[in-house]
N, C-alpha and C positions, 0 to 999 in steps of 0.2 A: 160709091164713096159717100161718107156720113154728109151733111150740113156743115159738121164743123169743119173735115176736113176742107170742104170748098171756101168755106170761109175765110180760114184761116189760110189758102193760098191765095183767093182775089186779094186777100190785105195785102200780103207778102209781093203780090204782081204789080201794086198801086206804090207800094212804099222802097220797091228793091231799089231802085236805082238813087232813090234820093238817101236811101242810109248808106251806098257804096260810101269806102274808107273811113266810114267809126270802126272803132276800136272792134272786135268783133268778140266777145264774153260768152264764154262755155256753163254750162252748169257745171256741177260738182257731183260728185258718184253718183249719192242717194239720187237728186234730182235727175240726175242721166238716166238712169235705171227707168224711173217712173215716165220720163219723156217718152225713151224708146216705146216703152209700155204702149204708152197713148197713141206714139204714131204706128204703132203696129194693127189699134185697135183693139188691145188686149186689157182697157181698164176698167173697171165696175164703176157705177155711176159715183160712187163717192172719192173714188180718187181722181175720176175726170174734172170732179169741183175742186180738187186740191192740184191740180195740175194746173186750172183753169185761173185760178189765185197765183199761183208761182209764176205765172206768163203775165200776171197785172203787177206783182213787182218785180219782175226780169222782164220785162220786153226785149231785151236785146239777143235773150233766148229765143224769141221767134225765130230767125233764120238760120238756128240751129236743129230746130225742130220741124220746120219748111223739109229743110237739107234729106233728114231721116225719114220724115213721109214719105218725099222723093224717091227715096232707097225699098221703100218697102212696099211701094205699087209695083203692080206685073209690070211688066212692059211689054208692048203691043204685041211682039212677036211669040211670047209666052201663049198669051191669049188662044 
């Protein structure tokens, strides 16, 4: 798993419980598209900086993009 992805779950592990019941704010197409992108792994270094910008003004996108990492690890039994 990259740095970022680890990173970006210890935050997600540190911060779940105290954002439980806000509001909970989806991206919108283009930025979904590029999310999934990211959490599959699949972006070139310049759209990981333009993804990595769109999560410092959405933060509330993080736990939607936690969510999809989530989705797109093996899982143990795969293994």
């Amino acid at each position: 798993m990259s740095n970022d992805f680890e990173t970006l779950i210890d935050f997600l592990q540190r911060v779940g419980p105290e954002a439980a019941g806000r509001a909970f704010e989806q991206p919108q197409t283009e930025a979904a598209v590029k999310l999934e992108r990211f959490a599959r792994g699949g972006c070139a270094e310049s759209e990981r900086r333009e993804v990595c910008e769109m999560l410092r003004l959405h933060p509330a996108w993080l736990r939607w993009l936690a969510d999809r990492v989530k989705m797109a690890r093996p899982h143990a039994t795969e293994v």
